[in-house]
C-alpha positions, 0 to 999 in steps of 0.5 A: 500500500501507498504511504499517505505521507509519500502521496502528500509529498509527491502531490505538493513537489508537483504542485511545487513544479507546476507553480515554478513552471507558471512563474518562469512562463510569466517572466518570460512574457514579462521580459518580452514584453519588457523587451517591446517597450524599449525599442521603436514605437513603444519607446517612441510613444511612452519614453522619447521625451526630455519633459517631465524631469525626474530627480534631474534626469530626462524622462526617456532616462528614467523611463529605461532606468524603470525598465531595468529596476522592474527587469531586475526585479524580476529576476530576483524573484526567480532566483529566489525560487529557484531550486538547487540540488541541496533542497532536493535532497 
């Protein structure tokens, strides 16, 4: 007979996968979409301007400069949930 507790565990590590599978997924619609918005004509449309100013800097600057920080942000939330070869075991 199946051991309940095995069951449970080998429902949540798929579940576990599932989810990772679907956050990958979301970055990587995130970083094109990301990706589209800096080059012609979102760019063109959203962030080719010098007005407003933001803390001295241009808005076509800080607009990419939000860009990147959101990216990275991203990518610590994927790293945070990675899993190595210690958690396995």
């Amino acid at each position: 007979m199946d051991d309940p507790s095995t069951r449970d565990s080998a429902k949540s590590a798929k579940r576990e996968k599932t989810r990772r599978s679907r956050l990958r997924g979301l970055a990587v619609a995130y970083f094109s979409f990301s990706t589209a918005m800096l080059v012609w004509p979102l760019h063109g449309l959203l962030g080719n301007r010098v007005h407003p100013r933001v803390l001295g800097l241009p808005w076509s600057i800080t607009y990419v400069l939000a860009i990147i920080a959101a990216n990275f942000a991203v990518l610590l939330v994927l790293y945070g949930t990675q899993v190595t070869e210690d958690e396995h075991e």
